[in-house]
Residue frames as qw, qx, qy, qz and C-alpha x, y, z in Angstrom:
[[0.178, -0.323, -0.174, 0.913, 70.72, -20.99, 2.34],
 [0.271, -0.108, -0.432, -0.854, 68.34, -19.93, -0.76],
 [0.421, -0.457, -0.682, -0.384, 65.68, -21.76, 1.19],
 [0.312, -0.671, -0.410, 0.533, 65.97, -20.27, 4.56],
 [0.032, -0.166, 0.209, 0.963, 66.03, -17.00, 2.46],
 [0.325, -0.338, -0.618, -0.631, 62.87, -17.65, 0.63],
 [0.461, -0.523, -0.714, 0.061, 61.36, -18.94, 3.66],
 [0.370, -0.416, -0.358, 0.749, 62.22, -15.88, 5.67],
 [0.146, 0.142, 0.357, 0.911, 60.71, -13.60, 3.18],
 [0.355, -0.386, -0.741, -0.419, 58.03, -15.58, 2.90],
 [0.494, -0.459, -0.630, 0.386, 57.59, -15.22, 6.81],
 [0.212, -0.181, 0.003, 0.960, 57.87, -11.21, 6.46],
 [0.299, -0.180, -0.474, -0.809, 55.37, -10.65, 3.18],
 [0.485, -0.609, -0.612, -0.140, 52.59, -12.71, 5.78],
 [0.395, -0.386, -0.385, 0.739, 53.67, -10.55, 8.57],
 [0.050, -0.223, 0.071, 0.971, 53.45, -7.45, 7.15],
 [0.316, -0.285, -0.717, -0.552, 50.12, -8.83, 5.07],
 [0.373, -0.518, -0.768, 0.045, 48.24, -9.52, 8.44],
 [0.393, -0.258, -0.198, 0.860, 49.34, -6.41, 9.85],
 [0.100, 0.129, -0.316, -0.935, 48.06, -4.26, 7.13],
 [0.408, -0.095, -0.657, -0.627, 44.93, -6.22, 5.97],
 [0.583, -0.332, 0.487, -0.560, 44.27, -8.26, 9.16],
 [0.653, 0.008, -0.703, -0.281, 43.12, -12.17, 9.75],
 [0.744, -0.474, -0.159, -0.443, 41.69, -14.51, 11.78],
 [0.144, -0.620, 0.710, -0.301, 43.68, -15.12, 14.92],
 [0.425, 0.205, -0.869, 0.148, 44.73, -18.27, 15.74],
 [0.742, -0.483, 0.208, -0.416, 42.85, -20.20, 18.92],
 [0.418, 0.440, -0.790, 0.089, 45.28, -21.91, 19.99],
 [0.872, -0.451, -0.138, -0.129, 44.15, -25.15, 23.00],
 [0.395, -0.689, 0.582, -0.175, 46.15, -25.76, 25.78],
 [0.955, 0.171, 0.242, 0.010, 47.17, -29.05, 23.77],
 [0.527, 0.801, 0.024, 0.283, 48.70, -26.78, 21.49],
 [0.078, -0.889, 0.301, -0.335, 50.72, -24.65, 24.02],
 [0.883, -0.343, 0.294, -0.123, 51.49, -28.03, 26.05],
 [0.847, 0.236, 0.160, 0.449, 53.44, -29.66, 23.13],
 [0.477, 0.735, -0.187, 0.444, 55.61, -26.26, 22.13],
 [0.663, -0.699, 0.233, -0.135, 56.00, -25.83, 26.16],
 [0.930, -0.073, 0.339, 0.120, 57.59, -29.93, 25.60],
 [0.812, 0.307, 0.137, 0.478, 59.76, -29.10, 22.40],
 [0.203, 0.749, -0.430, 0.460, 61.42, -25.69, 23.90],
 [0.379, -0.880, 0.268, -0.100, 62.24, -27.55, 26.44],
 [0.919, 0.099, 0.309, 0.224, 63.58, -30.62, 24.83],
 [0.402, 0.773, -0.130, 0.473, 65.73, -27.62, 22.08],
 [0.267, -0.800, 0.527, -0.107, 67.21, -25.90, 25.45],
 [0.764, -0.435, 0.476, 0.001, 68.63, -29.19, 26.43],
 [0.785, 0.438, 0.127, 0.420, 69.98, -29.86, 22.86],
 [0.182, 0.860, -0.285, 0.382, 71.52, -26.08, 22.64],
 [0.379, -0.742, 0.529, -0.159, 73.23, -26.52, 26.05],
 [0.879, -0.163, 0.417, 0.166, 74.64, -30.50, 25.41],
 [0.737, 0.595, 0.172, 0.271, 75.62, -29.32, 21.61],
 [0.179, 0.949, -0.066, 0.253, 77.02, -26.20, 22.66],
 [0.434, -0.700, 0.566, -0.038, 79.65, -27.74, 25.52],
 [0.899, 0.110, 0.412, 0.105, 80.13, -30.70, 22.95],
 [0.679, 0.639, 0.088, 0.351, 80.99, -28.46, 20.54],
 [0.133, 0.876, -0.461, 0.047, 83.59, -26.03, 22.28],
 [0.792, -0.376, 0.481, 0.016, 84.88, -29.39, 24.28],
 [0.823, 0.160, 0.515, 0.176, 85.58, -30.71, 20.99],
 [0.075, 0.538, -0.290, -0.788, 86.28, -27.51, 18.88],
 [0.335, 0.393, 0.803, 0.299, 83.55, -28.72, 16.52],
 [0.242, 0.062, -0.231, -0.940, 82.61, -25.99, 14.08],
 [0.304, -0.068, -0.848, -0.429, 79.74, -28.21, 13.07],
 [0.392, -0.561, -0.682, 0.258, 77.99, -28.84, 16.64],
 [0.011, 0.407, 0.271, -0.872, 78.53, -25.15, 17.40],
 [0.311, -0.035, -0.362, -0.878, 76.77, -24.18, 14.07],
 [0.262, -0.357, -0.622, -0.646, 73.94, -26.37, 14.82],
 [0.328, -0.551, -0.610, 0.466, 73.48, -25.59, 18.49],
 [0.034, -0.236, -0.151, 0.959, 73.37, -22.33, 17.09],
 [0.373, -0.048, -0.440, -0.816, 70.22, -23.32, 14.88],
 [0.362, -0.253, -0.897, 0.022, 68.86, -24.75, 17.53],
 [0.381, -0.334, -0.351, 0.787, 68.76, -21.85, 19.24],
 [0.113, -0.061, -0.438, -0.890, 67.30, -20.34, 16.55],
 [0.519, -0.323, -0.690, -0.388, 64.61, -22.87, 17.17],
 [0.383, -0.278, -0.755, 0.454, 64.39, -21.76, 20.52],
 [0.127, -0.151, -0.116, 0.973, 63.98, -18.63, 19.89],
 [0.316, -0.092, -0.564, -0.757, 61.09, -19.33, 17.39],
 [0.527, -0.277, -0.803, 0.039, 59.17, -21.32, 20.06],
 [0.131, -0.234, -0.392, 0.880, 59.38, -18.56, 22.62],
 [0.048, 0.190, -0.250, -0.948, 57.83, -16.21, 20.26],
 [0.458, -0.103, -0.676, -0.568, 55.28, -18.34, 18.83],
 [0.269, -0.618, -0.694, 0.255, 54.04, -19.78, 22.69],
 [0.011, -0.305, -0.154, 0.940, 54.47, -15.84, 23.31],
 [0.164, -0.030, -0.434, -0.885, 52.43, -15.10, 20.20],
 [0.363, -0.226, -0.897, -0.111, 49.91, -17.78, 20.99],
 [0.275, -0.199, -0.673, 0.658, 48.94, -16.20, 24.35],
 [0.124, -0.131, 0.053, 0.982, 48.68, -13.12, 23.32],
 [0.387, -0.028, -0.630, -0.673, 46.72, -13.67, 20.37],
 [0.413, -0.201, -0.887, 0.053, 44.66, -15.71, 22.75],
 [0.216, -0.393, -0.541, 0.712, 44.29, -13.08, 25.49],
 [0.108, 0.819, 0.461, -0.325, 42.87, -10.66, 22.80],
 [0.172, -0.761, 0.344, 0.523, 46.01, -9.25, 21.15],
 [0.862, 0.363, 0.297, 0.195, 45.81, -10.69, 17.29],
 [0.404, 0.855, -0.315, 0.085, 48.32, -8.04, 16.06],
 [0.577, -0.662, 0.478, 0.006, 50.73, -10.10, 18.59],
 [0.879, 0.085, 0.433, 0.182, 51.44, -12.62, 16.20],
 [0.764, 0.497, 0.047, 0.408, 52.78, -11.00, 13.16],
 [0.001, 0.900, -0.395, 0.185, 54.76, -8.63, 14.93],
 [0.679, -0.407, 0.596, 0.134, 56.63, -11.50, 17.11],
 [0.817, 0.404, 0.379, 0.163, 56.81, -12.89, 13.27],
 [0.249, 0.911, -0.142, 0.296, 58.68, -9.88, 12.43],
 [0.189, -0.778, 0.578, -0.157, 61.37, -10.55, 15.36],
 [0.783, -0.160, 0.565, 0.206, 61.79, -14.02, 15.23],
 [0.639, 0.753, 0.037, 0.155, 62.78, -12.92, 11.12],
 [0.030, 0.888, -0.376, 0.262, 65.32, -10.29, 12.30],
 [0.474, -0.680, 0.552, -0.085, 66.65, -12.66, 14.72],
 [0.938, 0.155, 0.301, 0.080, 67.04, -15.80, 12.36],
 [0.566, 0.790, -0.112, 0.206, 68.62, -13.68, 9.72],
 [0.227, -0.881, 0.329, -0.252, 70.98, -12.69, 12.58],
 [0.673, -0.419, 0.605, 0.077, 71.84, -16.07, 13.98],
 [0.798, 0.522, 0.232, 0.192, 72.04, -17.50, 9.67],
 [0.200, 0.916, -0.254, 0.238, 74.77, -14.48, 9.38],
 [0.371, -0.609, 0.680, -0.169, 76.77, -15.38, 12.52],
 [0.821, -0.197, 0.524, -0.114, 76.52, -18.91, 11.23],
 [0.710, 0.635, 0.092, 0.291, 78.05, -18.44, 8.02],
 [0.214, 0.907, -0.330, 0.148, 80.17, -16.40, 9.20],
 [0.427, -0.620, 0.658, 0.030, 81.84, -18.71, 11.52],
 [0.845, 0.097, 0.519, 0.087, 81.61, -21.86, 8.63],
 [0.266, 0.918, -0.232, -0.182, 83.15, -20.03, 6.12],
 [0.207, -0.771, 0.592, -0.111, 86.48, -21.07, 7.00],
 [0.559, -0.137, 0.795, -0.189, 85.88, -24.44, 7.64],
 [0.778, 0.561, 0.282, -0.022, 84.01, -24.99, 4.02],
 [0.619, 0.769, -0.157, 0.034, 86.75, -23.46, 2.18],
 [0.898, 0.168, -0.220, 0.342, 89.62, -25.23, 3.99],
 [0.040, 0.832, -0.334, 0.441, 91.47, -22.10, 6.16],
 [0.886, -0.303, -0.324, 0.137, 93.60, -23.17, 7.82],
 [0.384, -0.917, 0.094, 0.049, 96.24, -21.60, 10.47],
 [0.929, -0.208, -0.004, 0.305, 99.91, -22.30, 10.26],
 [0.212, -0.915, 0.033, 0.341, 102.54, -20.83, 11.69],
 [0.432, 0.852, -0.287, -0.078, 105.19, -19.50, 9.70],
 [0.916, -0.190, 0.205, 0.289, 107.83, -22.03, 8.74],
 [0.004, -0.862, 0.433, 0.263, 111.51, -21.19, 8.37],
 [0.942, -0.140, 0.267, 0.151, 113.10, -23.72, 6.49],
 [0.529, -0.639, 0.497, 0.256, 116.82, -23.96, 5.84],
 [0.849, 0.524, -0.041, 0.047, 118.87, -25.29, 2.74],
 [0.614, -0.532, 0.486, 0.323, 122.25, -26.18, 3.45],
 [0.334, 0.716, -0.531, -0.306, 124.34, -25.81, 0.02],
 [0.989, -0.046, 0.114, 0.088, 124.88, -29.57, -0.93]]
């Protein structure tokens, strides 16, 4: 967690740097856009096998990481999105999309702690037992 934190700062303080100061957009090649094309679609097809593995199974574990896979879909969007852009003419396109894929990591890192919680520290359900003692 302290390193997706750091790393998400880190991913802000350059965001908000290029923003403010500028830099030299990216040229991305249609190599470039070809392969992330290849690995969001390879990620969907993880999220959607992980995500019916995991309710099928009630696996806390497969849901959490079909949700960070998802994450990694999201980041792949953003970045072919950013790529385009930044391609078509639009360099501010990049660190702003850098700015929402942040917001939305932080989001899906929250909802994923919140639901492992439980599961790391052992909660468990059980229903209330009545139990009897007959007088010997």
């Amino acid at each position: 967690m302290v390193f997706l934190s750091a790393s998400i700062l880190e991913l802000i303080r350059g965001a908000i740097g290029r923003l403010i100061a500028g830099g030299t957009p990216v040229a991305p090649t249609t190599t470039d856009l070809a392969l992330m094309g290849a690995t969001l679609v390879v990620n969907l097809w993880v999220v959607w096998y992980e995500t019916g593995a995991g309710h099928r199974l009630q696996s806390e574990i497969l849901l959490a990481d079909a949700a960070h896979t998802r994450a990694d879909v999201i980041i792949t969007v953003a970045v072919i999105g950013g790529l385009i852009l930044t391609r078509a003419g639009y360099p501010w396109a990049d660190p702003v999309l850098a700015l929402v894929v942040s917001a939305m990591v932080i989001r899906i890192s929250v909802g994923i702690v919140r639901r492992s919680i439980p599961s790391l520290v052992d909660e468990a359900v059980v229903d209330h037992i009545v139990v009897h003692v007959e007088p010997c």
